[in-house]
ROKOL-553006 format. One record per residue (C-alpha): x, y, z; residue in three letters; residue number from 0. Coordinates in nm, 2 decimals, m for minus. Layout:
ROKOL-553006
R     east    north       up   code   pos
R        X        Y        Z    Ala   NUM
...
end
This chain:
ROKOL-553006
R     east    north       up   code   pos
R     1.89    m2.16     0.53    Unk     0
R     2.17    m2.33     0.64    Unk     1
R     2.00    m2.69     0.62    Unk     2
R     2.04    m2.65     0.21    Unk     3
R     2.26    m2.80     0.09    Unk     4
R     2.40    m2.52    m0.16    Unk     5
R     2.59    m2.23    m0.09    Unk     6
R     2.40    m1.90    m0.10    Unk     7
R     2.55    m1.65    m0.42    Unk     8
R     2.53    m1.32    m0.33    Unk     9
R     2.67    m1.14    m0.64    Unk    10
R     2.44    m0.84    m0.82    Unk    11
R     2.43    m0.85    m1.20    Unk    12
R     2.57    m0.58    m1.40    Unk    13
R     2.44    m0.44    m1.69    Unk    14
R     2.84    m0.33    m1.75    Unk    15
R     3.14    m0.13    m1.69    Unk    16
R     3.08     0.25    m1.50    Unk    17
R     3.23     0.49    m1.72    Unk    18
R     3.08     0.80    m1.63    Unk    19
R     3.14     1.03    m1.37    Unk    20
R     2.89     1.05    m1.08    Unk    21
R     2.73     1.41    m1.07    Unk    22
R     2.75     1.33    m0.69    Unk    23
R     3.01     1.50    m0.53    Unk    24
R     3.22     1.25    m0.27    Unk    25
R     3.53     1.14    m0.11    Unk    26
R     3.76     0.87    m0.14    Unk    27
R     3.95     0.89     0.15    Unk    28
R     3.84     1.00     0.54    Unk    29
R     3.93     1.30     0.71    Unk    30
R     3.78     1.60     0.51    Unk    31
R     3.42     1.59     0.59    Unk    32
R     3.25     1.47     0.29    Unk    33
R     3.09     1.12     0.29    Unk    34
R     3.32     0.85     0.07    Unk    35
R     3.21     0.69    m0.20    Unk    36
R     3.09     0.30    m0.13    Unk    37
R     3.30     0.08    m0.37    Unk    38
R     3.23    m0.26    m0.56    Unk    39
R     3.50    m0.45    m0.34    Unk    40
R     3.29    m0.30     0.02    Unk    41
R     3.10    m0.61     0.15    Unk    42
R     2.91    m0.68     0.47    Unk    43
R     2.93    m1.07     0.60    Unk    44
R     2.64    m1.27     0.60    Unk    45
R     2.72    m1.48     0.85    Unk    46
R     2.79    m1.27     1.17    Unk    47
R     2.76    m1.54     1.43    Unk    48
R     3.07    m1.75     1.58    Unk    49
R     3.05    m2.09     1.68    Unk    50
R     3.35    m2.19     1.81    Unk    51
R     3.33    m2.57     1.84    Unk    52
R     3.14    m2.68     1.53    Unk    53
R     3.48    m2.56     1.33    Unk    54
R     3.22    m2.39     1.07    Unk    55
R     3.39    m2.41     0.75    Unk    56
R     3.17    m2.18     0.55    Unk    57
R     3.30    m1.88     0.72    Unk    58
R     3.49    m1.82     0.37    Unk    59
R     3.55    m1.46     0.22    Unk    60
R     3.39    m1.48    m0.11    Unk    61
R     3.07    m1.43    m0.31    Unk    62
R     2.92    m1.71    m0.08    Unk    63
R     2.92    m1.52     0.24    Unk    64
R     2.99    m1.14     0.16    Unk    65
R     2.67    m0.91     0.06    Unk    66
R     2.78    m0.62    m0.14    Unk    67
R     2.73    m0.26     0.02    Unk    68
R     2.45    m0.01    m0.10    Unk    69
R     2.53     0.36    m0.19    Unk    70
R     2.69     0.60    m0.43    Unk    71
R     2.97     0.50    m0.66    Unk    72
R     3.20     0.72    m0.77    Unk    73
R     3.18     0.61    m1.16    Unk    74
R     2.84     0.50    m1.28    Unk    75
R     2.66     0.35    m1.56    Unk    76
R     2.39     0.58    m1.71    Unk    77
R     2.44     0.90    m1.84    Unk    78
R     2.16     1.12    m1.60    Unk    79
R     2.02     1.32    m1.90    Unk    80
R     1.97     0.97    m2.14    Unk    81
R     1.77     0.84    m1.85    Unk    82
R     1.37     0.69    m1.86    Unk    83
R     1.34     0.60    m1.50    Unk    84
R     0.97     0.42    m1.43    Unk    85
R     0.82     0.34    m1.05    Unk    86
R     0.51     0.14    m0.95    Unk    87
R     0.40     0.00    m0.65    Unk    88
R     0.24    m0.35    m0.62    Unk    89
R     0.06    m0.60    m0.37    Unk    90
R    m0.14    m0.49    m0.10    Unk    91
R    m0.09    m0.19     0.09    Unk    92
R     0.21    m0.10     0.37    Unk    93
R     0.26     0.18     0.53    Unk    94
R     0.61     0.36     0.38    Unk    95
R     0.51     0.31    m0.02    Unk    96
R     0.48     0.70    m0.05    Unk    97
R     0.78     0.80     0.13    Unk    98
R     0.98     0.51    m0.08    Unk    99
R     0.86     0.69    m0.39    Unk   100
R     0.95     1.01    m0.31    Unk   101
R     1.27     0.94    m0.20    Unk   102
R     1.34     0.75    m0.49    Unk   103
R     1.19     1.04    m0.67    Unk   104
R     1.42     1.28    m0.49    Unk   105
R     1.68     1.13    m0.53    Unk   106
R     1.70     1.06    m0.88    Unk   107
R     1.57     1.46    m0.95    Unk   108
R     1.80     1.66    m0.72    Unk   109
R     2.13     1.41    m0.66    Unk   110
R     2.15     1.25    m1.03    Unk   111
R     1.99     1.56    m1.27    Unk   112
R     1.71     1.27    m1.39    Unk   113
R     1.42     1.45    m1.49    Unk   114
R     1.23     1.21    m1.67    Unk   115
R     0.99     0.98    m1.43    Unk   116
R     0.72     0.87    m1.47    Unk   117
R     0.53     0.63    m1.24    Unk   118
R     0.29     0.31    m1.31    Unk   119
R    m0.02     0.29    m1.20    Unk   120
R    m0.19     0.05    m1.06    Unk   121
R     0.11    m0.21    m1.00    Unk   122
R     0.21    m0.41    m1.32    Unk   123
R    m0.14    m0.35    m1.46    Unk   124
R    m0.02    m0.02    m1.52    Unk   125
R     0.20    m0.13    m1.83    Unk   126
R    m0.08    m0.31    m1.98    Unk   127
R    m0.30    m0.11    m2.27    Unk   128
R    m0.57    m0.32    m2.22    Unk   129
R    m0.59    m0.14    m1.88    Unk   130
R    m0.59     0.21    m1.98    Unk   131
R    m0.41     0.34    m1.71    Unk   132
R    m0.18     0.65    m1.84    Unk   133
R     0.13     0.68    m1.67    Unk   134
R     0.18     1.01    m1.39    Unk   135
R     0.51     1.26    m1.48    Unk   136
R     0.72     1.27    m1.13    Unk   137
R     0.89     1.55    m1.00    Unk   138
R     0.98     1.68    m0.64    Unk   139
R     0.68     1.94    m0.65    Unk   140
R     0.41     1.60    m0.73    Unk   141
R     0.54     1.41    m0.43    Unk   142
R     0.71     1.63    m0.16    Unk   143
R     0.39     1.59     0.06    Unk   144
R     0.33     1.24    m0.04    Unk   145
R     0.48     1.05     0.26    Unk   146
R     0.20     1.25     0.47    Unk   147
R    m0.08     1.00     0.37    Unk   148
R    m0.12     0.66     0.37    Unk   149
R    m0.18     0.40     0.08    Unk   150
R     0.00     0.46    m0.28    Unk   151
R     0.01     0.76    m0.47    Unk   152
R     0.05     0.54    m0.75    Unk   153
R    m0.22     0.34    m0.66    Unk   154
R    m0.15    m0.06    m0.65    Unk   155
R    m0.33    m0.38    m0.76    Unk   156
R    m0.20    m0.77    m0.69    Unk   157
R    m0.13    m1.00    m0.99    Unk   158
R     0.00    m0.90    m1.37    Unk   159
R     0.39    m1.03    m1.29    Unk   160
R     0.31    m1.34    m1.50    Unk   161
R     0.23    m1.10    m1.84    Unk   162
R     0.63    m1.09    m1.86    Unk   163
R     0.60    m1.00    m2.22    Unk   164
R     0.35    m0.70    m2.20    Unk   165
R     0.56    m0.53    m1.91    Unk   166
R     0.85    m0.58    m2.14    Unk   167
R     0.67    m0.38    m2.46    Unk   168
R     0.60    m0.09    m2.28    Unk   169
R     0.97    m0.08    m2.13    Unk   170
R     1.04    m0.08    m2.46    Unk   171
R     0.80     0.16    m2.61    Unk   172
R     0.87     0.42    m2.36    Unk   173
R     1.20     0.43    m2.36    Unk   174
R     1.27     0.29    m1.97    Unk   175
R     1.60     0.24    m1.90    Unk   176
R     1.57     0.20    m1.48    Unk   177
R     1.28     0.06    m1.31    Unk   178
R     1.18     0.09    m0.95    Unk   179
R     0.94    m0.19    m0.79    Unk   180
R     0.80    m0.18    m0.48    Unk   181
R     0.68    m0.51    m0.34    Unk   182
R     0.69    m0.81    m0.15    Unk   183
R     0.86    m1.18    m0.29    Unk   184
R     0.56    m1.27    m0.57    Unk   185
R     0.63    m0.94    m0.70    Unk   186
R     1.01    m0.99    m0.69    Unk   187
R     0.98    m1.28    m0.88    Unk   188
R     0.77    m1.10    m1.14    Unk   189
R     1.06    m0.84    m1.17    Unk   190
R     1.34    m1.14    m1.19    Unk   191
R     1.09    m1.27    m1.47    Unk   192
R     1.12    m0.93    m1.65    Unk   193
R     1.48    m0.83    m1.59    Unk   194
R     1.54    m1.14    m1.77    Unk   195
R     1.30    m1.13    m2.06    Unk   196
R     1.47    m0.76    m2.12    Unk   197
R     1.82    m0.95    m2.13    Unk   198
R     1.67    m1.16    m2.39    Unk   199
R     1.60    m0.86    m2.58    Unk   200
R     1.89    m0.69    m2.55    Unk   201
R     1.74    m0.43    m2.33    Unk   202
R     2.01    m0.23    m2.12    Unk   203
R     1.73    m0.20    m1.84    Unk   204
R     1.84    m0.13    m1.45    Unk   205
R     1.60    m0.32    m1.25    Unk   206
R     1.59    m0.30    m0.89    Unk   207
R     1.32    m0.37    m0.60    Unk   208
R     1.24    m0.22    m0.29    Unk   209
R     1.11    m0.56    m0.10    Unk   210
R     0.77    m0.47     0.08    Unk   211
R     0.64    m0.66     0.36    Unk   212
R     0.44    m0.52     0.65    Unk   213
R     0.51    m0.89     0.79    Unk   214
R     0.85    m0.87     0.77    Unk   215
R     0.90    m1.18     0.69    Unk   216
R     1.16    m1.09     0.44    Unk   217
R     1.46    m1.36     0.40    Unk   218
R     1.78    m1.27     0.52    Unk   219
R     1.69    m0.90     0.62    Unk   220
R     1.66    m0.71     0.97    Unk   221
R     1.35    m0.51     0.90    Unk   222
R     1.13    m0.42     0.63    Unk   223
R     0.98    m0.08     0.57    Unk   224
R     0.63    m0.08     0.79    Unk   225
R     0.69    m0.29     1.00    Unk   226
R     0.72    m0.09     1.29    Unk   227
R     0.47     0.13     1.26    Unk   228
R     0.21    m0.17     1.17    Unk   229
R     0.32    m0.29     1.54    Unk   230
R     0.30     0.03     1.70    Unk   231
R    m0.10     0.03     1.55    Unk   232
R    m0.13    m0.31     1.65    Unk   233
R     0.00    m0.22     1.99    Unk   234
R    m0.30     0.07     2.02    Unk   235
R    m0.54    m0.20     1.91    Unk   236
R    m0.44    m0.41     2.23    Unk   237
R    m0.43    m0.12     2.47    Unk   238
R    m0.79    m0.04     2.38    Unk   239
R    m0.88    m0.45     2.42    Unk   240
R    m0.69    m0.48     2.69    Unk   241
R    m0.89    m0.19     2.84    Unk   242
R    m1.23    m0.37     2.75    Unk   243
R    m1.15    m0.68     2.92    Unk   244
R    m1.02    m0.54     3.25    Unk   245
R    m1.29    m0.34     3.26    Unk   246
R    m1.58    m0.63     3.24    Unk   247
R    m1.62    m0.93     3.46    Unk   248
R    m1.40    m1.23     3.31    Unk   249
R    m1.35    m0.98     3.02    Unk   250
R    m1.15    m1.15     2.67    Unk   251
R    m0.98    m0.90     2.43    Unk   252
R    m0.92    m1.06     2.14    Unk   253
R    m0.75    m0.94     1.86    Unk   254
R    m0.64    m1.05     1.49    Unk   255
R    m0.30    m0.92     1.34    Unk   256
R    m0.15    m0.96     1.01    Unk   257
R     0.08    m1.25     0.95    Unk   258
R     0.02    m1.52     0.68    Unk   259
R     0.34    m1.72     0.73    Unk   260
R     0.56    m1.54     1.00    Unk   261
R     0.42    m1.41     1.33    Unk   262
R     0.66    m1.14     1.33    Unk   263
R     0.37    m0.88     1.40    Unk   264
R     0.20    m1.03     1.68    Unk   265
R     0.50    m1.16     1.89    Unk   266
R     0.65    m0.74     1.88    Unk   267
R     0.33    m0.65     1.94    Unk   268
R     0.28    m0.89     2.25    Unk   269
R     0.66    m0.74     2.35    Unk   270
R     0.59    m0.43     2.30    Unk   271
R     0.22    m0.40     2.47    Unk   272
R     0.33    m0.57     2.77    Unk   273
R    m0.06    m0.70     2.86    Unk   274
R    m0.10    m0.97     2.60    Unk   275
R    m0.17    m1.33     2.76    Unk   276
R    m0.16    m1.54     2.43    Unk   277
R     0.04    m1.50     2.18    Unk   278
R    m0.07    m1.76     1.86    Unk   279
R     0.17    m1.77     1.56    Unk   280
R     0.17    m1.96     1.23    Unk   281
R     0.47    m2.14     1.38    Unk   282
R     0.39    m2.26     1.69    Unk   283
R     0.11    m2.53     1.64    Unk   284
R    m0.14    m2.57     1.92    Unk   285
R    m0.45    m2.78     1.99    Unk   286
R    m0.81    m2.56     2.08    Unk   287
R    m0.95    m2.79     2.30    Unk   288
R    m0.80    m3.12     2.57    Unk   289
R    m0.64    m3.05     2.88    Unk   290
R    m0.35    m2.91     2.74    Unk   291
R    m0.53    m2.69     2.47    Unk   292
R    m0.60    m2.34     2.41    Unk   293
R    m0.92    m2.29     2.56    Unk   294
R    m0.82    m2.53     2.89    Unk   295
R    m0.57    m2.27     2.98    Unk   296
R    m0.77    m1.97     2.88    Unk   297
R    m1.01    m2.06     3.14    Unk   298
R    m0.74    m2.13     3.40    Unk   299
R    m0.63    m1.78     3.30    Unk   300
R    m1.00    m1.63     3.33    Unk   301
R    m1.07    m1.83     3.68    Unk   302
R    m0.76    m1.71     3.88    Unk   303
R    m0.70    m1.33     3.69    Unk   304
R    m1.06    m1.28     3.54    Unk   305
R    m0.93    m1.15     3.23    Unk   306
R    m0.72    m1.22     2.97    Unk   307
R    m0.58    m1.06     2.61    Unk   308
R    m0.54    m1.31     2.32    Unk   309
R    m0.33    m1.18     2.00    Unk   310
R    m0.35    m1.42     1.67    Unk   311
R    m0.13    m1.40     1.34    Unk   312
R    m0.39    m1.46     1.06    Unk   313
R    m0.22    m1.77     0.93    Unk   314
R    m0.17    m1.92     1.29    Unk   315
R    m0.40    m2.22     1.29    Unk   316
R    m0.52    m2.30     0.98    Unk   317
R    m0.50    m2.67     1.05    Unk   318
R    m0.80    m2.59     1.31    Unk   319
R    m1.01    m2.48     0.98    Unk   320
R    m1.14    m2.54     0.64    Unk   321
R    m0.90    m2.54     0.37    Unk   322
R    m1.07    m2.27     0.11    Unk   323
R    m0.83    m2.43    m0.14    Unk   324
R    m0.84    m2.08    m0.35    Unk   325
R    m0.60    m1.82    m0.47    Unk   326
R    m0.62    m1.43    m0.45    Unk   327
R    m0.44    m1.26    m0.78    Unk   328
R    m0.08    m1.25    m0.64    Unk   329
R    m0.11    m1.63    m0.59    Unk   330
R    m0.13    m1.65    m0.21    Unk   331
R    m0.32    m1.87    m0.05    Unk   332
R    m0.66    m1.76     0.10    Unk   333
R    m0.68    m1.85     0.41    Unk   334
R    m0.96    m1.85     0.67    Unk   335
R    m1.04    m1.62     0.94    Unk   336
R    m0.88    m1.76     1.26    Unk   337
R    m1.00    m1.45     1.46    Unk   338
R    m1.41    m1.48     1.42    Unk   339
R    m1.32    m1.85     1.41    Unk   340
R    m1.16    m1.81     1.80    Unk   341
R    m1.40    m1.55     1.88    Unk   342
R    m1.72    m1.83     1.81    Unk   343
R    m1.48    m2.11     1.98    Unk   344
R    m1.44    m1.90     2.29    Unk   345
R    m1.81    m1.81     2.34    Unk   346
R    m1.91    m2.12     2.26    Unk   347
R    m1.68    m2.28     2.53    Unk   348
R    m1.74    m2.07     2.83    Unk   349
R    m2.12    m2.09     2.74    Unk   350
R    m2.13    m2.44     2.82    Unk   351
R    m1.89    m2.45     3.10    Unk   352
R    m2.16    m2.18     3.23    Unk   353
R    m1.90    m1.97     3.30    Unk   354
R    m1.99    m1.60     3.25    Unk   355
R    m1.73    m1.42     2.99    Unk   356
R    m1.76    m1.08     2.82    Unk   357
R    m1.54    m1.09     2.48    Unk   358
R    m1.44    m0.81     2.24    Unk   359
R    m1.30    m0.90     1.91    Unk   360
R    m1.09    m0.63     1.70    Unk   361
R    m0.94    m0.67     1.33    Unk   362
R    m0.74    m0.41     1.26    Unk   363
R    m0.55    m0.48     0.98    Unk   364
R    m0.66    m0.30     0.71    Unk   365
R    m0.66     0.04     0.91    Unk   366
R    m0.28    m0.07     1.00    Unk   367
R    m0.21    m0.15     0.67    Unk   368
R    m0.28     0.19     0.54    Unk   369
R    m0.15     0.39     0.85    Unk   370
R     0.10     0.71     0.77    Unk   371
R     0.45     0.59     0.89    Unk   372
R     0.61     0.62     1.20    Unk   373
R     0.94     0.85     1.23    Unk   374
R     1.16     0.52     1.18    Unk   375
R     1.02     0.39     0.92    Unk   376
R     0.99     0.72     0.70    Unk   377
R     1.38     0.74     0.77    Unk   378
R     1.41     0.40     0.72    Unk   379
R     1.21     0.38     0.37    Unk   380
R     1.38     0.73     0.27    Unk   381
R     1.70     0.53     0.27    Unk   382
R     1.57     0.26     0.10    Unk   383
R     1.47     0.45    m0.16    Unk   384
R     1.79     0.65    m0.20    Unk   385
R     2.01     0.35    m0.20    Unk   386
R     1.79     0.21    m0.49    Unk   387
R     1.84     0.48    m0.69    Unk   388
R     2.27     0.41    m0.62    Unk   389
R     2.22     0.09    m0.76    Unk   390
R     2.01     0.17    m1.09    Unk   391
R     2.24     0.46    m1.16    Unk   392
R     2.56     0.24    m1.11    Unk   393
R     2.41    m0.05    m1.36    Unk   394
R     2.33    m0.31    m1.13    Unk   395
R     2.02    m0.52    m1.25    Unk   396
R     1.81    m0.80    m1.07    Unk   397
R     1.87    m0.72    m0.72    Unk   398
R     1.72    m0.56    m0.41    Unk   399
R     1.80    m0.35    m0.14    Unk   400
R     1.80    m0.40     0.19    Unk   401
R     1.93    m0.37     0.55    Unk   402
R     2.13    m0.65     0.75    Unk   403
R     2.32    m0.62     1.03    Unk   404
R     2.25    m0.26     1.04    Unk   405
R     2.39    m0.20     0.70    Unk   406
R     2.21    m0.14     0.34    Unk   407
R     2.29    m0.40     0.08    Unk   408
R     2.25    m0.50    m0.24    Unk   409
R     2.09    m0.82    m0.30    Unk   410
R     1.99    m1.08    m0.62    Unk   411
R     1.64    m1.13    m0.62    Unk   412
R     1.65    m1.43    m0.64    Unk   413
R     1.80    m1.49    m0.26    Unk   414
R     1.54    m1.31    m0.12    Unk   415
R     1.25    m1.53    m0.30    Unk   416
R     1.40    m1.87    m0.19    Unk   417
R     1.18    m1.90     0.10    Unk   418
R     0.99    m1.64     0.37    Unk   419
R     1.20    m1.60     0.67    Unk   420
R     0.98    m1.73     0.98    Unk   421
R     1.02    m1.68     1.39    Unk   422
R     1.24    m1.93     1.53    Unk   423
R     1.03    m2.11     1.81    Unk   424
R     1.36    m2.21     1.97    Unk   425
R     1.49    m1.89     1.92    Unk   426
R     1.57    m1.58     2.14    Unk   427
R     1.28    m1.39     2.02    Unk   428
R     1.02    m1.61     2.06    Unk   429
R     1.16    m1.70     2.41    Unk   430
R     1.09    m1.40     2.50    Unk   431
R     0.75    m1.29     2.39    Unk   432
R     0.70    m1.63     2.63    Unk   433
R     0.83    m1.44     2.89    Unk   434
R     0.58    m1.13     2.85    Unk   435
R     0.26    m1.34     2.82    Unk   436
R     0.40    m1.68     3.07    Unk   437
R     0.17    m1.87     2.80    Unk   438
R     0.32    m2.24     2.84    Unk   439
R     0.58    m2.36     2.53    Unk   440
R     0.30    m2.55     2.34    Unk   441
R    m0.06    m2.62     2.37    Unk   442
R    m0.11    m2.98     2.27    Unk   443
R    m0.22    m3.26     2.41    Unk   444
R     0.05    m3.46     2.21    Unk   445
R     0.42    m3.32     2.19    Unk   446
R     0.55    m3.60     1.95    Unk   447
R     0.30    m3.52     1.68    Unk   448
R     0.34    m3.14     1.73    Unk   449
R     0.70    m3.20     1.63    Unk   450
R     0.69    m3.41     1.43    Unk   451
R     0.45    m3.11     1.22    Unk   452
R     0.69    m2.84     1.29    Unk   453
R     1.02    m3.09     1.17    Unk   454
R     0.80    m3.14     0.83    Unk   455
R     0.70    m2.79     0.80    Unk   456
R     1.12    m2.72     0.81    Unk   457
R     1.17    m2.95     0.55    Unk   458
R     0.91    m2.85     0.34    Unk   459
R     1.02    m2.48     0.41    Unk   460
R     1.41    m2.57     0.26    Unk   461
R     1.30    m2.86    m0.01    Unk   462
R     1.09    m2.57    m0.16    Unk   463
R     1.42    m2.35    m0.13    Unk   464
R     1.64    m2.53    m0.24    Unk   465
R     1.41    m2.63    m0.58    Unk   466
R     1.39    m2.24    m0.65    Unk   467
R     1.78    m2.18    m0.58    Unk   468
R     1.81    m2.48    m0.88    Unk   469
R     1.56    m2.32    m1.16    Unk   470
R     1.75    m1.99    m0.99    Unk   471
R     2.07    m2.12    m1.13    Unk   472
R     1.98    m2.30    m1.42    Unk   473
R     1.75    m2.01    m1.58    Unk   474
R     2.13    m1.85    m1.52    Unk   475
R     2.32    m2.10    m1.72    Unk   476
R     2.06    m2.06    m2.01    Unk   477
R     2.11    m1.71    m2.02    Unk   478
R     2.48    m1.66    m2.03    Unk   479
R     2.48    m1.93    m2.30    Unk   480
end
């Protein structure tokens, strides 16, 4: 982000002043072994690094570098017994979505005396009548057990964000006075769209998301709920593939991860499984065939070690493959399948080299995708969802939560929407999945073009930022007019 050329605003919207009391019983000072209440005025910097001879002048103290801290206040907003609170999950599946809901549903019941939840169906096509999905009455004795199966309780569908106006009404109509959305940054956007159509009606409406994103390519954040345990399936995919191929002669594991725009997934799964050769990511361009391509060092690999394990994000090259030019409902861009695509590639390459190759091809992603958490990310989404519920309660509107630096923050919507965050391929982390597979820095047979592609793909990346961080502020403008 820093190659904008606008400062970042971090401030949450408020729907106003806390007057009330919080039924939750804190401190305000240290030393009597209650936790303290988090204040307004507690902030964790965004930018953490120092660079001493660049003279950075944006290491300023304000709205423009300081992210405000989640958790209880000691005042807030609503009063607990006039509170509608609504929850719905949408976009694909992640593993965590049940153990955010019951956590937010926990917490609302047992901290803040709500008793009135009630949870969407179906994503945003829950609000719609046309749809005819009834709404589900929440309570700790619906969703203790919950966070013990995979998928949504609430079920989920992609699409409906744009029907601003028909979420709106049933706000309205039933009374909602807090909502809870769980999904990644098209459903953010949605939720932006109807925070601020509820403005427009004078709604006093607490909206706040829980960003989802198995990919973890969420802007700005250290982790997002499911990640880890999507690499820690991944991970038991390449064991088993890794197994195959050492166990044939010139054996190939291949496998396909999940990753549209950020190879986050595969390069922690090719850290953490330690037997990965290739790594291919959406960032790193590379050619298939030449004597610097893909398949020319895949058979080097194959000749002198006689097997070899191959990990690909789905979006890593596209440019090899035909553009489907379509949309799915949540207005992503289908993409084609670079894993049967390799797989055909690799037989067919070998075949005429008449080099004999056994390969074994696994796409987990779905079975990942749906997977019951691992014990970090249940404790992870369990505090995501607690620290939702903090912000709704206290009247803050339009913002997310999230963890940086090890902390859980509050932040607007539209930050996290500006652009996805994507692995650096000069960065520490990418250096080092290098390390585990010893794959060489690119496969091309010509470095300028490759980056001259990745420079453009940057300055797409920011132009397209910084265009959403103007309609960002000037939808703002409007609305305080």
């Amino acid at each position: 982000m820093k190659e904008m050329n606008e400062k970042i605003n971090f401030t949450i919207d408020q729907l106003g002043p806390c007057k009330v009391p919080s039924p939750i019983q804190l401190a305000r000072h240290h030393g009597d072994f209650k936790a303290n209440y988090v204040k307004d005025s507690s902030f964790v910097r965004y930018k953490v690094n120092v660079f001493k001879e660049n003279n950075d002048p944006d290491d300023a103290l304000d709205e423009t570098n300081l992210i405000q801290k989640a958790g209880p206040r000691e005042y807030i907003y609503f009063n607990p017994a006039h509170v509608t609170a609504g929850i719905c999950t949408c976009g694909g599946l992640c593993p965590g979505l049940n153990d955010v809901i019951r956590a937010i549903v926990r917490c609302l019941w047992y901290r803040y005396g709500v008793k009135k939840i009630r949870g969407f169906r179906f994503g945003f096509k829950g609000f719609f009548p046309d749809k005819g999905f009834s709404t589900i009455d929440l309570d700790p004795t619906v969703v203790d057990d919950i966070h013990k199966i995979g998928g949504s309780f609430l079920g989920t569908s992609r699409g409906g964000g744009d029907r601003v106006n028909d979420v709106c009404d049933a706000i309205e109509s039933l009374g909602i006075n807090m909502l809870f959305i769980i999904g990644g940054d098209g459903t953010q956007r949605g939720a932006l769209e109807v925070s601020r159509e509820a403005s427009r009606r004078g709604l006093k409406v607490a909206i706040v998301g829980i960003p989802k994103t198995v990919d973890n390519d969420l802007l700005f954040m250290d982790r997002s709920f499911g990640f880890e345990t999507a690499v820690q399936k991944a991970k038991e995919a390449v064991t088993a593939v890794h197994m195959e191929a050492h166990s044939q002669i010139n054996g190939v594991g291949l496998v396909k991860l999940m990753g549209r725009d950020s190879g986050f997934i595969a390069a922690a799964t090719t850290l953490a499984s330690h037997e990965t050769n290739f790594c291919l990511i959406p960032e790193v361009p590379f050619d298939l065939d030449g004597p610097n391509g893909f398949l020319a060092h895949l058979e080097k690999r194959i000749l002198n070690r006689h097997h070899a394990v191959i990990v690909v994000a789905e979006g890593a090259g596209q440019e090899l493959l035909e553009n489907l030019n379509e949309k799915d409902d949540s207005g992503n861009k289908k993409l084609s399948d670079i894993g049967t695509f390799l797989r055909d590639k690799i037989n067919d390459y070998f075949k005429q080299k008449h080099i004999h190759m056994n390969l074994k091809y696994i796409d987990p992603s779905y079975q990942i995708r749906s997977s019951v958490t691992t014990a970090n990310d249940s404790i992870l989404c369990e505090r995501l969802g607690n620290n939702a519920v903090h912000a709704a309660m206290a009247g803050k509107t339009r913002c997310v939560v999230g963890l940086i630096h090890d902390k859980f923050v509050y932040l607007p919507m539209e930050v996290i929407t500006l652009k996805r965050n994507k692995i650096d391929p000069e960065g520490a982390f990418w250096r080092d999945a290098l390390d585990a597979t010893r794959q060489p820095i690119l496969m091309v047979n010509n470095m300028q073009t490759a980056l001259e592609d990745m420079k453009k793909r940057a300055v797409a990346d920011n132009e397209l930022a910084q265009k959403r961080m103007e309609e960002f502020a000037e939808k703002k403008a409007k609305a305080s007019e």
